[in-house]
Every structure is written in C-alpha cells, then in structure tokens.
C-alpha positions in Angstrom: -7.8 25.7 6.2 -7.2 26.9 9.5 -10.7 25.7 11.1 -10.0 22.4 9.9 -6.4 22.6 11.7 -7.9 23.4 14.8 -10.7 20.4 14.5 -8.0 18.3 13.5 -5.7 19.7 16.4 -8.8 18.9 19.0 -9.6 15.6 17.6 -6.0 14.5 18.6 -6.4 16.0 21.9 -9.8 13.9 22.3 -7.8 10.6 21.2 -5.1 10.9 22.9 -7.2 11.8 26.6 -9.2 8.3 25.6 -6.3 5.9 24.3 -5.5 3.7 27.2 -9.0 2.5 26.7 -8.7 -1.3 25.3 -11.8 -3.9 23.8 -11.1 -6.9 25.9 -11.2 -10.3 24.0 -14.4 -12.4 25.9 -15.6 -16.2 25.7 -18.7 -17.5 23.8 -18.7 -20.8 25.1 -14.8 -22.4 23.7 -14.4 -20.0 21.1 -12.6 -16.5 21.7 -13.6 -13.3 20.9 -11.7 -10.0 19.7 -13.5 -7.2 19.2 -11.6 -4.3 17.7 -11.9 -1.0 16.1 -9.6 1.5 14.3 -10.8 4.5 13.6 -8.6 7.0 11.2 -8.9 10.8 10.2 -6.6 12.9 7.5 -6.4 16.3 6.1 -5.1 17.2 3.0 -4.4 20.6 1.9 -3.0 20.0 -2.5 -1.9 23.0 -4.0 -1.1 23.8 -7.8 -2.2 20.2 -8.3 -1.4 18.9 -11.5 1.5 21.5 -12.0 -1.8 23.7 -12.4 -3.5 21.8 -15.1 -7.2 22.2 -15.2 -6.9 18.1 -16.1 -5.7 15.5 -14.4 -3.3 12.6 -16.3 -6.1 10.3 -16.5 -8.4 13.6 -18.2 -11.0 14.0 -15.2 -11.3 17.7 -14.0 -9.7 18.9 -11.2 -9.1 21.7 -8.6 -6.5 23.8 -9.1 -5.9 24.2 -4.9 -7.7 21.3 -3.0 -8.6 20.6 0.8 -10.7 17.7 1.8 -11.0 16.0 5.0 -11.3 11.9 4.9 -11.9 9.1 7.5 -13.2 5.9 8.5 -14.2 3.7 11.1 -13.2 -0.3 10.7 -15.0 -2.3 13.4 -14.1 -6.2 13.5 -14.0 -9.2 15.2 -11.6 -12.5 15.2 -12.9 -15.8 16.1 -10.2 -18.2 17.9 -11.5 -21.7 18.7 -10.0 -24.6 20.7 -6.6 -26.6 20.1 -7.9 -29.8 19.4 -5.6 -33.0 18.4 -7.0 -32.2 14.3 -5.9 -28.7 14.7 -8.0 -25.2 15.5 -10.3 -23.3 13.6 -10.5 -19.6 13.2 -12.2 -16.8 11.1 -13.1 -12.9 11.4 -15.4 -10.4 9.8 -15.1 -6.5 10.0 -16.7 -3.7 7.7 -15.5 -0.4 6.9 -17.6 2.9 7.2 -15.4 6.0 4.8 -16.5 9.7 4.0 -14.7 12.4 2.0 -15.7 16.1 2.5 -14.2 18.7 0.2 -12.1 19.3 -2.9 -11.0 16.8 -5.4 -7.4 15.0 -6.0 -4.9 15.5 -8.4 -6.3 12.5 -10.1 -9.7 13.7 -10.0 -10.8 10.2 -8.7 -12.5 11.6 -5.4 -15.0 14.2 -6.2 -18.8 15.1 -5.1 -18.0 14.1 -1.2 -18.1 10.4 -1.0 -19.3 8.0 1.4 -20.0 4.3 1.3 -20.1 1.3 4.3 -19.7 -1.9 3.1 -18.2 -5.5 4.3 -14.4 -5.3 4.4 -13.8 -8.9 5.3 -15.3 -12.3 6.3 -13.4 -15.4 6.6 -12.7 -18.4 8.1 -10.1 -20.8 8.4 -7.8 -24.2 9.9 -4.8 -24.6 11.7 -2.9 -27.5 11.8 -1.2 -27.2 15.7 0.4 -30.4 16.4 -1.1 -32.6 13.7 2.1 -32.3 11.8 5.1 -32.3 14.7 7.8 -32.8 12.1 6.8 -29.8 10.2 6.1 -27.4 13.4 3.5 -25.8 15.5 0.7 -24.4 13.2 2.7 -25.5 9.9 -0.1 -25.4 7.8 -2.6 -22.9 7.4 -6.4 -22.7 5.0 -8.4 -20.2 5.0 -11.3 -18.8 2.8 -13.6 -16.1 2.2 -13.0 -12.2 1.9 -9.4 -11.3 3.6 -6.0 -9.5 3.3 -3.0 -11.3 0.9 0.4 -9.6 0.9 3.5 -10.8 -1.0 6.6 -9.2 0.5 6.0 -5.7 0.8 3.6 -5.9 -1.7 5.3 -5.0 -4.9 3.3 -7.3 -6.6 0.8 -8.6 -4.7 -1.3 -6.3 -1.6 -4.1 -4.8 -2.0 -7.9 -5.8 -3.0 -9.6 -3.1 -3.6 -9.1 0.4 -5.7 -10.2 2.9 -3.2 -11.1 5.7 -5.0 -14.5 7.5 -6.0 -17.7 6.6 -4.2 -15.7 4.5 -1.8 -14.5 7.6 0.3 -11.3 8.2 1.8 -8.9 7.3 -1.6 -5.8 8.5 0.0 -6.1 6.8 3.8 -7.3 3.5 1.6 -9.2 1.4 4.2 -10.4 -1.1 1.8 -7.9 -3.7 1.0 -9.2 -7.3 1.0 -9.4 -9.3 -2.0 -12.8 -11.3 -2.4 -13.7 -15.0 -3.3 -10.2 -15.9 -1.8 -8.4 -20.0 -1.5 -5.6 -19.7 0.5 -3.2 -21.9 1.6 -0.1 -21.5 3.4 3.0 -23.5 4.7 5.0 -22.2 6.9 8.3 -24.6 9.0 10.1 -21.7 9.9 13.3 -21.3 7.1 10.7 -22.6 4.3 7.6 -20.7 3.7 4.9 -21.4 0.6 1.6 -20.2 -0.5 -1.1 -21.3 -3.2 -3.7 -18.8 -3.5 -7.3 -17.9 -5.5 -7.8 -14.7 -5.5 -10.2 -11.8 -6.7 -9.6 -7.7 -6.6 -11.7 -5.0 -7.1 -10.4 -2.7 -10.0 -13.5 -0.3 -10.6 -13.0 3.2 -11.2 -16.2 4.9 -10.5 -15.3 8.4 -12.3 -13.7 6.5 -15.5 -16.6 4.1 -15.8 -14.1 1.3 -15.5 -15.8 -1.8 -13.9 -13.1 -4.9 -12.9 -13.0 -7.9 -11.2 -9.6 -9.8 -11.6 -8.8 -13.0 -10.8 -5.1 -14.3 -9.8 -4.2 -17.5 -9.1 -1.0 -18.9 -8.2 2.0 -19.8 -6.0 4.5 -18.4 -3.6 7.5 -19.8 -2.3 10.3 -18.1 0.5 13.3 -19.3 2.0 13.9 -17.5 4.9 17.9 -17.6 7.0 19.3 -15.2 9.1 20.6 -13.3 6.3 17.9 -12.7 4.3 15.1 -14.0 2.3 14.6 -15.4 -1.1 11.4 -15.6 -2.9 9.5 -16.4 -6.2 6.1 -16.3 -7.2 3.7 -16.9 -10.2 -0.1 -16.0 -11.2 -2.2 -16.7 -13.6 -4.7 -14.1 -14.0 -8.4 -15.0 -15.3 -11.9 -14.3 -15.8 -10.8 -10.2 -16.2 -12.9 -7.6 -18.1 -9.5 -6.3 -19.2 -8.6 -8.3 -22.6 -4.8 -6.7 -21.4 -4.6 -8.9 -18.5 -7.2 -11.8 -19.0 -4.8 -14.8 -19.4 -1.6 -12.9 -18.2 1.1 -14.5 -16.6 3.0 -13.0 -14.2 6.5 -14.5 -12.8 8.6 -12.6 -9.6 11.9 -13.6 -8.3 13.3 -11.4 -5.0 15.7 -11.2 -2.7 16.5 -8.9 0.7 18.5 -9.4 3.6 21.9 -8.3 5.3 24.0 -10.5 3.3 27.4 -9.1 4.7 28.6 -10.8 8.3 30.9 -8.1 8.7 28.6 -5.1 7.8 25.1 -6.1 9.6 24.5 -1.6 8.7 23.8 -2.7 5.3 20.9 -4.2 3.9 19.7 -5.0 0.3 17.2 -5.7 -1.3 15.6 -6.6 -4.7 13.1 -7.6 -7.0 11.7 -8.4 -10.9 8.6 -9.2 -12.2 8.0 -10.1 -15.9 4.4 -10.4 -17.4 3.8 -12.3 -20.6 0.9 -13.4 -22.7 -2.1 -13.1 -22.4 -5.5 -12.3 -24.9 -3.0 -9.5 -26.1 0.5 -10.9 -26.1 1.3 -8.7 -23.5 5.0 -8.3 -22.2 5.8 -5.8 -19.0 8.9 -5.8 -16.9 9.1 -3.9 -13.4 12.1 -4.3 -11.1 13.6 -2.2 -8.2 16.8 -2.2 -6.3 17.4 -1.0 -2.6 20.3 -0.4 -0.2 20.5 1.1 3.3 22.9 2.1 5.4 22.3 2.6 9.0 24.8 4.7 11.0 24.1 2.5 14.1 27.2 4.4 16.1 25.8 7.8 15.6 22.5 9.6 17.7 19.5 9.5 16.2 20.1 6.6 13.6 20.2 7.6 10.1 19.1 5.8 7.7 20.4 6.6 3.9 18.5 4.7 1.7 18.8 4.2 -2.2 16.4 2.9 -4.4 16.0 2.4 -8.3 12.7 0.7 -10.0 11.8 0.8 -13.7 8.7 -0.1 -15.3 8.3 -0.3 -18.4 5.8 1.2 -20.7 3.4 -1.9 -21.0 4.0 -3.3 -17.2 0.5 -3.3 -15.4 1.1 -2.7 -11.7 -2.2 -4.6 -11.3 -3.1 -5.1 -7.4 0.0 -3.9 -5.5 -0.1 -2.7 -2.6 1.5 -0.2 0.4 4.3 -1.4 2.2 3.7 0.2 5.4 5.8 3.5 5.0 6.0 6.5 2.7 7.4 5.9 -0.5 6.5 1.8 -0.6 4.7 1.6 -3.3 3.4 4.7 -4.2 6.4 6.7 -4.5 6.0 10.0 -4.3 2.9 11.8 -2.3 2.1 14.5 -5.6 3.6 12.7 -8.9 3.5 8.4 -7.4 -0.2 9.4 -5.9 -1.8 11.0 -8.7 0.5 11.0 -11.9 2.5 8.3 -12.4 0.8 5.3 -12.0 4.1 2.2 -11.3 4.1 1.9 -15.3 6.3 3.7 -17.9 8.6 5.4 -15.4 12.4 5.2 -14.0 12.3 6.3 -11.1 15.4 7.1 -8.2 14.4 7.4 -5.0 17.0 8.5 -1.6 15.8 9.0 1.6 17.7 9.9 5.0 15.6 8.7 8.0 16.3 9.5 11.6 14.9 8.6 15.1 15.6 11.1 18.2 13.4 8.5 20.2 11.9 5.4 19.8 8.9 6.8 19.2 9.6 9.3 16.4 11.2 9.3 13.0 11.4 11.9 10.9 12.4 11.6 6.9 13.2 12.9 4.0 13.1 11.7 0.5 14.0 12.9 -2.7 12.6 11.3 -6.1 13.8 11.8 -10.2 10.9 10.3 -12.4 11.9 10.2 -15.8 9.5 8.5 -18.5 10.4 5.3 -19.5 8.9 6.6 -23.2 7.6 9.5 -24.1 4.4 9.4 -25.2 3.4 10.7 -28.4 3.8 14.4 -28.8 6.0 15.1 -26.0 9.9 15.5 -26.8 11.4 14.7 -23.2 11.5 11.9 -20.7 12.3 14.0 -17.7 9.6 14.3 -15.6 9.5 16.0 -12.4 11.4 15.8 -9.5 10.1 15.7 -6.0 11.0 16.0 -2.3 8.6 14.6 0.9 9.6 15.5 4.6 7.4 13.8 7.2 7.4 12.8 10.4 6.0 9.4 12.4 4.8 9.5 15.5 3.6 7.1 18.0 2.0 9.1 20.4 0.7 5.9 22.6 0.8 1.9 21.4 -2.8 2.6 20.2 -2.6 6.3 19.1 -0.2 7.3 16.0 -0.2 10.8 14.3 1.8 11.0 10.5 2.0 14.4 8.6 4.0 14.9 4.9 5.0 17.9 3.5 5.7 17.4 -0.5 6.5 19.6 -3.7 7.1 18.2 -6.4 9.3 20.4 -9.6 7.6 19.5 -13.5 10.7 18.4 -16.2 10.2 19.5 -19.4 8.5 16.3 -20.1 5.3 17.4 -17.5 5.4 20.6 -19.0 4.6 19.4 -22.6 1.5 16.8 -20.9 0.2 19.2 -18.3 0.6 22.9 -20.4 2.0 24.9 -17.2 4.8 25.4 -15.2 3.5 25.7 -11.6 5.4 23.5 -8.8 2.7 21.4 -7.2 2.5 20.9 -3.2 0.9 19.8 -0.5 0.3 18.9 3.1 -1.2 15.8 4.4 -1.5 14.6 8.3 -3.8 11.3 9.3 -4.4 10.5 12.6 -5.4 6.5 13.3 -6.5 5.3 16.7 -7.0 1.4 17.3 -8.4 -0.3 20.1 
C-alpha cells in the first residue's frame, strides 16, 4: 500500500510540473481542430469489503481487503466547420485506453487485471446559427453517431456504458457514450427540448449478462431565473431483458431557488414511474433535496438534505454521475457495490465547505434501509455510512480527489452478508486534461 502511495505521490508531482502545457486547436483548410487528451489515475485501498463476506450481493467472489490501481487515457478530437447562412456542421471522435492492476471490488465485477481500448465516441452533427433569428443563435441542434446524452443530473438518463469487468477502470468509469444515437435538440434560451434514439451498453462480463437497450423518447425544460422545470418520456425497445423490453418510463422534476427573499435555499426534485412492458412491470424512484448555504459565514457551508426511494421493482436502467460524490451512486462502499438505486430508502446529509476557491472539503452521512426485505431476512435496516473527501483543483487542467468511507451493517446486512465487520476504504483519482 505504501509503494503505491509514493508512485501515486510522484505521479502528481510529474503532473503538476507539466500542466500549463495546452493542445492548441489548428486549421485543416475551414474546418477547426481540437485535439485533447485527459488522462486519469486512482488508488483504491477497500477493506472488510462486503462487511467481510467472502461474496459479494450479486454472488461473485471477492477479496476480503482489496487494493487495485486503475487509469485511462481518452485522446479526442472536435471538428468545428464554418458559419454558413444554412448553419455549421460539427462532429468529434475520441477512444478510451483503461487498465486495472490488483484486487477485486466489493461487487466482484473487476477481477483478473483488466484492460481494453476501444472507440469511446464518433459523431457528427448541424447547427442552425442564424437560419432561425426568431428562435436564437444556434436554436436547433442534430447530431448522430456514438456520443454523450445527460438528462439533468442524470437521475434517469447519463451514462452509456456499464464499465465494469474486461473494460478496466470500473470505478473512475471512462466509458459513457451511448451508441447508434438520433439526437435532436431545441434550445431558445427559457424553453429547451429534446427527441432522442438511443442505445446503452448493459453487459456484465463476470455475470454473463449481455445487453443492448434501446430508449427512445422526448425531453422537455423550462428554464427562469428561479429554477427549472422538466419532464421526460422513453420508450425502451429491442432489449434482451424481457423486464424492460417495451417499458415505459415517465419523469417530471423540478430545482431552482424558488424563494426571492432566501436566494441560500435551493430545492430540488424529481419522480420517475415505469410501467408496462413484456412483464407488466411497475417501478417508482423519486428523490428530494434542499440546501442551505451559509453565504455570510467563512468558508461557505453547505448543509444539504436529501431523500430518494426506489422501490423494489424500479430498474435504474442507464443513470448516470452527476459530477460530485454522492450523485447518483450514493455511498462510496454500500451505493458502489451493494445497493444498486432499487429497493432502498435512502437519507442522505452532507455539510460542504470551501476555505478557497479551489478546495472543498465534505462530509456526508447516509441511512439505507430496504425498501423490502428480501426473503429470509427479518429487517429493513441496512447499513449506515459516512464519506469525508476533499476536491481539489490544483491547476485549471490538473484536479486531485480522495474519499475516506466506512460504512456500519444494520441488522438487515447482517442476515444477507453472515458477518459483522464495518467495511472501509480509501480512494484518491488524479485526472489531468489538456
């Protein structure tokens, strides 16, 4: 464990000497060129996974105490051509090179040291410009081929691809595009609408679980100074799972600061129902937030309250990370690897500081009780579980992030995993883009 510190420790040294270098975007005759690349490193140190199980949840083996080191490179390039009076074409294309050395997860869905390269995305598209002046600059976007779709934060809708298993680096998740994609998007500034065709990747190599799914739908948002409101509906097809072929899913959401006179609070909101289907299926998952932000005091807290149920037939399906901890995998030990966003309550607080702009630091606490027990187990209480980690944004191009979690078993984990060992771990990831 200590080696790989130190390698970790000089790796960010080595970074952070090399990040003011920059790609610089280049001409190929009108069109415009970016180059980037983002390269992205982690260690993480699991121990007592499973509350000591020799099983995971899903029944793969697993390591009792885990280290592994992931990363991956993601080099890409976006396409820009000229305005024209009809508009402006663009496209991009940008693969993704993963490895995994050491130990399995708690899940026991990255085993046997992983690697794998393959295309991450390649499309093309149209912008409208000025064609439309009564609608705005660029009102209307289309755009096809292999590329990243995010609803809101992504409760529903974020993320193409299941990393896990021979795809390397499960935890950082570099893969996210959805394939075969239609997209189209309108966009006047308050009003802003979406129809979208869309295919993700649900294999799970270790489970012998092979899936494509297919969604298709629409998304509308209207979007004011005091918040946004937002529905959507999909139609899922063609999928290997008789549970979700034909499923339809409906969302309504809202978020904002919808007080004037408190502009510290902010709420937020959202439910999704799924019914029918080859199984007349029906799944509810919902979730609501409020924050409070001490704007008068130093440093900024943040005290943050969150509930979401799902119930025990709602399929998660492809949603995806919102961009900080706890969004929507929550919970770095039971979220991750355990509970799975179906048949769980879950309460969430978290108080978030910032001693300078470039640093916050957070805790949160979790209570995940079972929204029904499953057969043999007398209690819905299933762990508890607290996360401290820290942000940092060592340059614009250069950000370091480290978690410290343990997470408690209810009686409810005790009966499904046969121990009573606290599970914790350590995780830090180091990304570098330029």
């Amino acid at each position: 464990m200590k080696g790989k510190v130190r390698l970790l420790a000089a790796s960010i040294g080595a970074l952070y000497a090399g990040s003011s270098f920059a790609l610089d975007s280049f001409q190929i005759g009108d069109i415009l060129v970016d180059p980037s690349v983002t390269i992205g490193s982690a260690y993480l140190y699991n121990a007592n996974q499973d509350f000591g199980a020799k099983t995971s949840g899903l029944g793969l083996k697993t390591n009792r105490t885990s280290s592994r080191f992931e990363g991956f490179v993601l080099p890409g390039l976006k396409l820009t051509g000229p305005q024209t009076a009809y508009g402006s074409f663009f496209g991009g294309i940008s693969a993704v090179g993963a490895v995994t050395r050491g130990g399995s997860d708690a899940a026991g869905l990255t085993r046997d040291n992983p690697s794998r390269v393959s295309l991450e995305t390649a499309f093309v598209g149209w912008k409208s410009g000025d064609l439309f002046p009564s609608l705005g600059k660029d009102a209307i976007t289309l755009s096809a081929g292999k590329q990243n779709f995010i609803i809101d934060t992504g409760f529903l809708l974020g993320d193409g691809h299941a990393d896990q298993g021979k795809d390397g680096a499960a935890w950082i998740g570099p893969r996210t595009a959805f394939s075969n994609t239609l997209i189209a998007t309108l966009n006047t500034g308050k009003l802003h609408a979406d129809l979208f065709d869309l295919r993700a990747n649900e294999d799970v190599d270790y489970l012998d679980y092979h899936e494509h799914l297919r969604m298709r739908g629409a998304n509308v948002e209207w979007r004011d100074t005091l918040g946004t409101l937002g529905a959507t509906y999909y139609h899922a097809i063609d999928a290997d799972n008789p549970a979700r072929d034909g499923l339809n899913v409906y969302d309504v959401r809202a978020k904002g600061t919808p007080i004037a006179a408190l502009p510290q609070v902010s709420l937020a909101g959202e439910y999704a129902w799924q019914e029918g289907g080859d199984t007349h299926k029906h799944g509810r998952g919902w979730y609501a937030q409020a924050n409070y932000a001490f704007t008068d005091v130093s440093w900024t807290p943040t005290l943050t309250y969150r509930r979401t149920e799902y119930s025990p037939n709602y399929d998660p399906m492809a949603y995806g990370y919102g961009g900080e901890y706890g969004t929507w995998y929550q919970g770095e030990i039971v979220g991750e690897y355990m509970l799975f966003n179906t048949n769980e309550n879950i309460d969430m607080l978290r108080l978030a500081v910032t001693p300078v702009k470039e640093l916050q630091v957070g805790l949160m606490g979790y209570r995940f009780e079972l929204a029904k027990a499953p057969e043999g187990v007398t209690s819905r209480d299933f762990a508890k579980e607290a996360d401290l980690y820290v942000n940092w944004a060592i340059t614009p191009a250069l950000t370091l992030s480290t978690v410290y979690g343990v997470a408690l078993p209810g009686a409810g984990a005790k009966q499904m995993y046969g121990d009573n060992t606290n599970s914790n771990l350590w995780e830090t990831l180091v990304t570098w883009t330029f």
